[in-house]
C-alpha positions as CSV (number, residue, x, y, z in Angstrom):
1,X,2.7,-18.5,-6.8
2,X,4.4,-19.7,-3.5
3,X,7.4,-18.0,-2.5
4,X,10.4,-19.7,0.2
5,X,10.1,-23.0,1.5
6,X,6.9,-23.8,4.2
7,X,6.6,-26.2,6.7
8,X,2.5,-27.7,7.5
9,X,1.3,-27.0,10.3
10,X,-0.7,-29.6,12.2
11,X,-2.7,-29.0,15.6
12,X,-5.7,-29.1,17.1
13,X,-5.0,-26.3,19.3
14,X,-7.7,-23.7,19.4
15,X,-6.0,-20.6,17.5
16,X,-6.6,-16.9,17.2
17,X,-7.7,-14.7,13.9
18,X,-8.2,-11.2,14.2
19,X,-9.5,-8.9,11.4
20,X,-8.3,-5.1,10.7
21,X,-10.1,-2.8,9.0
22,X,-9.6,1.1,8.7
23,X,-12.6,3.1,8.0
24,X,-13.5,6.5,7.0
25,X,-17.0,7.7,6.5
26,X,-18.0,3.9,6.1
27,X,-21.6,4.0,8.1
28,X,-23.5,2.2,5.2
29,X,-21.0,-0.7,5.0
30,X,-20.0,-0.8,8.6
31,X,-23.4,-3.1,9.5
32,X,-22.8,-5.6,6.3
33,X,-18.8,-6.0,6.6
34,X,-19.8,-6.9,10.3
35,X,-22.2,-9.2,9.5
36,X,-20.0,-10.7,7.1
37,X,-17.1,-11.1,9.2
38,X,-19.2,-13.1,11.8
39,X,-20.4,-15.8,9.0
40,X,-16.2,-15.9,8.2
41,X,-15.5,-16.3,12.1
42,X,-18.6,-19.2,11.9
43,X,-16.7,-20.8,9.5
44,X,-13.4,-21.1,10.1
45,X,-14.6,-21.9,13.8
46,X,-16.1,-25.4,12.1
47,X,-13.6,-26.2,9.6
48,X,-10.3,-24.6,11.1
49,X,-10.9,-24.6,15.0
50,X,-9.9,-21.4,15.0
51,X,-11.6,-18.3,17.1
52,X,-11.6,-14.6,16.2
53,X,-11.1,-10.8,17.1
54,X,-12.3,-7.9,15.5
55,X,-10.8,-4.3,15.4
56,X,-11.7,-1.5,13.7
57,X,-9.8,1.9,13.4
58,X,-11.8,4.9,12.4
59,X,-9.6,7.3,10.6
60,X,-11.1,10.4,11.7
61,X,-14.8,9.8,10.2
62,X,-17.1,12.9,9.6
63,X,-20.5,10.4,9.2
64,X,-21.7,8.5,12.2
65,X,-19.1,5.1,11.2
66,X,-17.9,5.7,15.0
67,X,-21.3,5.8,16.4
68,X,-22.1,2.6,14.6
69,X,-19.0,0.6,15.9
70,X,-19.1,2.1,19.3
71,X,-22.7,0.2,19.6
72,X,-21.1,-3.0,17.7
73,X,-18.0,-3.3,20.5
74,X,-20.4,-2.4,23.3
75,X,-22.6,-5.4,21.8
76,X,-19.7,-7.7,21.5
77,X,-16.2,-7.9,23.7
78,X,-14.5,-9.4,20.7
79,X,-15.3,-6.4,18.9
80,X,-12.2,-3.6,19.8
81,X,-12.5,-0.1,18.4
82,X,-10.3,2.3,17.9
83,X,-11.1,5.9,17.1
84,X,-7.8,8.6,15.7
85,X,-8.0,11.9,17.1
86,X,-8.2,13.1,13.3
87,X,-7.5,11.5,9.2
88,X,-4.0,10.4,9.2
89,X,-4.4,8.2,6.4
90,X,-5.0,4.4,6.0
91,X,-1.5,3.0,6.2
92,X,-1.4,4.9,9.6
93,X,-4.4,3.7,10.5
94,X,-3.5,0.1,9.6
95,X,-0.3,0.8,12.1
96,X,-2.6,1.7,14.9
97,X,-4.8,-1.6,14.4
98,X,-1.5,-3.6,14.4
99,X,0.2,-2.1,17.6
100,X,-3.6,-2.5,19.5
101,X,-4.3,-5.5,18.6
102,X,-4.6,-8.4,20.8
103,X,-2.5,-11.0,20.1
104,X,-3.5,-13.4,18.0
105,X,-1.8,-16.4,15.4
106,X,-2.9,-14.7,12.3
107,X,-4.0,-11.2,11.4
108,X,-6.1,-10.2,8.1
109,X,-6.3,-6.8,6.9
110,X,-9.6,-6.1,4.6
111,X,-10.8,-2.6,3.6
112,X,-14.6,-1.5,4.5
113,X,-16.1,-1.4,1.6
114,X,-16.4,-4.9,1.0
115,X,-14.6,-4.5,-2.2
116,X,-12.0,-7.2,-0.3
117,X,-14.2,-10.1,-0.4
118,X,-14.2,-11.6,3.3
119,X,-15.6,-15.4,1.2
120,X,-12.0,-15.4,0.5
121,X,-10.6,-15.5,4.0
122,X,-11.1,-19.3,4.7
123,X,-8.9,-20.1,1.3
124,X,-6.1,-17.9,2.9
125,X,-6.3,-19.6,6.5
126,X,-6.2,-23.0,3.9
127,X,-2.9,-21.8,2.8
128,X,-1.9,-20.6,6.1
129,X,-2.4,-24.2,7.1
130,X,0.5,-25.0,5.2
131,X,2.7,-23.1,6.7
132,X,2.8,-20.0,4.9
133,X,3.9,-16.9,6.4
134,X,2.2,-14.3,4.3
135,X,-1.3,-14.5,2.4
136,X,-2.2,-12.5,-0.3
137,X,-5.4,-12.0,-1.9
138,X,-4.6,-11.5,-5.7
139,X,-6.9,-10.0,-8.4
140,X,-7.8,-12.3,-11.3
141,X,-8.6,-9.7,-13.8
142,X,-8.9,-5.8,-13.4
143,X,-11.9,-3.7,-14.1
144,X,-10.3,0.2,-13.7
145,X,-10.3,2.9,-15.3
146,X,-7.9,2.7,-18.4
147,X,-5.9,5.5,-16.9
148,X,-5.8,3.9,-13.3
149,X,-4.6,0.5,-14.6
150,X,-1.1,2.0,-16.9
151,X,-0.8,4.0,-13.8
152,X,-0.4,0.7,-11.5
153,X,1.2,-1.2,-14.2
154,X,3.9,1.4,-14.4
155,X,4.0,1.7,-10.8
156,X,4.6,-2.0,-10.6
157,X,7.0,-2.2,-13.4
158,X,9.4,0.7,-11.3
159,X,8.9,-1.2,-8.3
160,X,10.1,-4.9,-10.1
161,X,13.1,-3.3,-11.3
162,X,14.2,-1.0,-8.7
163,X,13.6,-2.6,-5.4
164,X,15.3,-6.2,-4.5
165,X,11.7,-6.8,-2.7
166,X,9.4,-9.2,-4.2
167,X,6.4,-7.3,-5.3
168,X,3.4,-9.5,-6.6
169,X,1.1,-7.5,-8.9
170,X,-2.5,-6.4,-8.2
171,X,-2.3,-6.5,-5.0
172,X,-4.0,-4.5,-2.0
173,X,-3.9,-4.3,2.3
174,X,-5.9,-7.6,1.8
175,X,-3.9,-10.2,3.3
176,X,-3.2,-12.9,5.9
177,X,0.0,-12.9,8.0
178,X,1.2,-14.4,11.6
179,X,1.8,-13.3,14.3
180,X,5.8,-14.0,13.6
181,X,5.5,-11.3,10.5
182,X,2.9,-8.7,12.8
183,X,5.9,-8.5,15.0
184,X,8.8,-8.4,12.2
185,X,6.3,-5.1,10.7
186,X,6.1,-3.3,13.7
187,X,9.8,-3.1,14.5
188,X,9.6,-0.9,10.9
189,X,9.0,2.0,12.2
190,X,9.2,4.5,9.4
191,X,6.7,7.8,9.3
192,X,6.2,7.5,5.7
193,X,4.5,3.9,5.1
194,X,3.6,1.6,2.4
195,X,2.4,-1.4,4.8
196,X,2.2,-4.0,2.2
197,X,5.7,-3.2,0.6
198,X,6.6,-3.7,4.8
199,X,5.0,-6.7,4.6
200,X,6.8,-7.9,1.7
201,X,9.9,-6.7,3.1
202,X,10.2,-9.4,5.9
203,X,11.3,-11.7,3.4
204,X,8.6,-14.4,5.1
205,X,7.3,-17.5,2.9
206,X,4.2,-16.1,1.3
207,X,1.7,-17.0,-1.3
208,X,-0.8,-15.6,-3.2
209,X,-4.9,-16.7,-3.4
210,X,-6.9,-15.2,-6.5
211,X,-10.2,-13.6,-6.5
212,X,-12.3,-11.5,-8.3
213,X,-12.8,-8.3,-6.7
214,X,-16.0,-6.9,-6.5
215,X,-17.3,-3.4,-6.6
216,X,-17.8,-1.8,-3.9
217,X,-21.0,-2.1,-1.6
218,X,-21.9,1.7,-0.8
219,X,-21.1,4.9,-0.3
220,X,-17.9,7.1,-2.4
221,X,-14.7,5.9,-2.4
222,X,-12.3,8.6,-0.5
223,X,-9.0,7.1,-2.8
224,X,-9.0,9.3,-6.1
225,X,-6.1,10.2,-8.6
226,X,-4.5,12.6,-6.7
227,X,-4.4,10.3,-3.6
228,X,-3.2,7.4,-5.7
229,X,-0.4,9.7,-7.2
230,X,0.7,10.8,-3.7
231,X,0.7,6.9,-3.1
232,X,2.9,5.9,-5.4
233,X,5.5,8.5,-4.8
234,X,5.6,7.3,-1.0
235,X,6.1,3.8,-1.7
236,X,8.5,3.9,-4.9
237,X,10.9,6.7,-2.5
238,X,10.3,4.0,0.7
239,X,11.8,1.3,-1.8
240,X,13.5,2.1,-4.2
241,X,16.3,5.0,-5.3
242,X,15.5,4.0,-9.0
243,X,14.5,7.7,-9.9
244,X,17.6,9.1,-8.8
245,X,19.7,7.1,-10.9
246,X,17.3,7.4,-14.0
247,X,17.8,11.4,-13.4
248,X,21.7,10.9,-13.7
249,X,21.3,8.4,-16.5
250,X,19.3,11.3,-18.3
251,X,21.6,13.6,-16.9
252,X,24.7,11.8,-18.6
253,X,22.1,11.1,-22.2
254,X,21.7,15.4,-22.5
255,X,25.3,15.7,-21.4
256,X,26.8,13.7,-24.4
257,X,23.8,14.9,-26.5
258,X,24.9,18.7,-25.9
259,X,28.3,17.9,-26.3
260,X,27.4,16.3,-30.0
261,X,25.2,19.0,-31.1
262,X,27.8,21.7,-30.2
263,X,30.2,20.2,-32.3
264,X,28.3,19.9,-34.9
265,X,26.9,23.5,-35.0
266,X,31.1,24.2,-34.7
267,X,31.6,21.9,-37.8
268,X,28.6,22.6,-39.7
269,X,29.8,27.0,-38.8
270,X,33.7,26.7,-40.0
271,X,33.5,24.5,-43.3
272,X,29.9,25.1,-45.1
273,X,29.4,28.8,-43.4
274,X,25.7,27.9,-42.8
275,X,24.4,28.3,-39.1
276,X,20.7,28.2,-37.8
277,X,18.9,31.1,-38.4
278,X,15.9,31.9,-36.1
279,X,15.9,32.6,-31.8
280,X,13.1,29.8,-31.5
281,X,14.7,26.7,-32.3
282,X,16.9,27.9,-29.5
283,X,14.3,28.6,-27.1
284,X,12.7,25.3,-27.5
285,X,15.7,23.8,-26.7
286,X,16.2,25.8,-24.0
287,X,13.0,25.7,-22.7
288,X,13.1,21.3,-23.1
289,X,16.5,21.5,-21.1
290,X,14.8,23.6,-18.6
291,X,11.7,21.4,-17.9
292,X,13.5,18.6,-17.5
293,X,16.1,20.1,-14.9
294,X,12.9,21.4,-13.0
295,X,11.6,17.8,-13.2
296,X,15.0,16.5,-12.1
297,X,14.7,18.9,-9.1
298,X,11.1,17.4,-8.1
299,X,12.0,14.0,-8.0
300,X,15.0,14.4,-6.0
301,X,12.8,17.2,-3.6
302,X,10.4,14.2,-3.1
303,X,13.4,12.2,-1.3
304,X,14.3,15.4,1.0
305,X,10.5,16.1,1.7
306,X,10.3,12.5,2.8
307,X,13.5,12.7,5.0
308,X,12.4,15.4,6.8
309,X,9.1,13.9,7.6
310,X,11.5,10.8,9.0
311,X,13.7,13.3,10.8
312,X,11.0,14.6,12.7
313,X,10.2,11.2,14.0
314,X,6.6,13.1,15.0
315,X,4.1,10.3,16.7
316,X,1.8,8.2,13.3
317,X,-1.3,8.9,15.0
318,X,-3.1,10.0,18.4
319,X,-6.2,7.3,19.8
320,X,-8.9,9.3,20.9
321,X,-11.3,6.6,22.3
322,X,-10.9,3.0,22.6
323,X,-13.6,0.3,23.4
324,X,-12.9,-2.8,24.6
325,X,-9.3,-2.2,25.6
């Protein structure tokens, strides 16, 4: 749904659109996303008068994906890549297409492996038109694992109620914004990122344009459990101190829960004479208490582990090569 208020925008001036895309180990989709993005650049040249730029960021590739886009920007001048000195993960990668970038009127961000349709670029630019701010490409319907999609409900859920951003649902780096909100993004300069919460963060008019997402084109997917746990962490500490307060809530709950049970051991002790028999009852308790004071400790670890990567304030990433500078 559309989100702050939008003024059209009418002109006939020739404008700029330049597409971002990370990639690691992407060599059989690198050839098809490029093709694709030339039939996009086709036609929103005839129906928006609007002219493109390409650049690609490979995030440390161990398969030939640089060799393969080295020959595409040698090909074509409109074509800039950018190659990391090593892996330093997507949303750095993302940063690194941003700050080299040419400068353009609207920037869209679109993973690799086709699984972010480029068909449904010309709808966003539509809504651009209008004066929107900030595209987003929404999924109509989800076809995960059933594990993957409580895991991102839940993640949005904490998210909705913990953070005064406004975070649309089933949502991913596939989305159109100017050059107004580029700018806004890269004065965020944080080490640990979640782009699209940045994005969000401007506070800019956006909207949203639903698709169904297909699967992807080729090759294995580097994002697995692990990597989508260690994602979630990052954004929900960049966004939100929601965990923190749950653990003194909690905190509070066993507090007053303690206190009750004690006095009722007391009460139960002076005037029946009864007590409970038996060292494991009292272990499991013990050991519950326990577990959850270690768990307490790990979420609040997570926040200092991700101050001291701030602190640091170490460089996001290191360009090893560019073409087409």
């Amino acid at each position: 749904m559309p989100d702050g208020k939008v003024k059209k925008v009418l002109t006939t001036q020739t404008k700029t659109l330049c597409f971002i895309s990370p990639c690691l180990n992407e060599s059989e989709n690198i050839e098809l996303l490029y093709k694709k993005l030339l039939e996009v650049a086709n036609d929103v040249k005839t129906k928006f008068n609007i002219d493109y730029r390409i650049v690609f960021i490979d995030d440390g590739s161990t398969d030939n994906t640089w060799e393969m886009l080295n020959q595409i920007s040698l090909k074509n001048p409109k074509v800039k890549s950018l190659k990391l000195s090593r892996n330093f993960g997507k949303e750095n990668a993302l940063l690194a297409g941003f700050e080299n970038a040419p400068t353009c009127d609207y920037y869209v961000t679109l993973d690799a492996d086709l699984q972010d349709d480029p068909a449904v670029i010309s709808r966003m630019i539509a809504s651009a038109n209008q004066g929107f701010e900030i595209v987003y490409a929404q999924r109509a319907s989800r076809t995960d694992s059933f594990l993957y999609v409580l895991c991102t409900k839940i993640f949005y859920k904490i998210m909705l109620i913990g953070s005064k951003v406004k975070f649309p649902s089933n949502v991913s780096d596939f989305y159109l914004i100017t050059d107004k909100v580029k700018n806004a993004l890269l004065q965020m300069q944080e080490s640990v990122r979640y782009t699209r919460g940045l994005v969000f963060y401007t506070g800019f008019s956006k909207t949203g344009v639903q698709y169904d997402r297909p699967n992807r084109n080729a090759g294995k997917s580097n994002f697995n459990f692990i990597k989508l746990t260690i994602f979630m962490f990052d954004a929900i500490t960049s966004f939100t101190s929601l965990p923190v307060h749950l653990i003194s809530l909690i905190g509070l709950i066993l507090s007053v829960l303690s206190f009750v049970f004690g006095l009722g051991y007391i009460i139960l002790n002076v005037f029946s004479g009864n007590v409970f028999l038996g060292w494991g009852s009292l272990m499991a308790v013990a050991i519950f208490l326990g577990s959850v004071q270690i768990l307490m400790v790990g979420v609040v670890a997570e926040y200092i582990a991700r101050m001291n990567i701030e602190l640091k304030r170490r460089p996001k990433y290191f360009l090893a090569e560019i073409i087409n500078d």
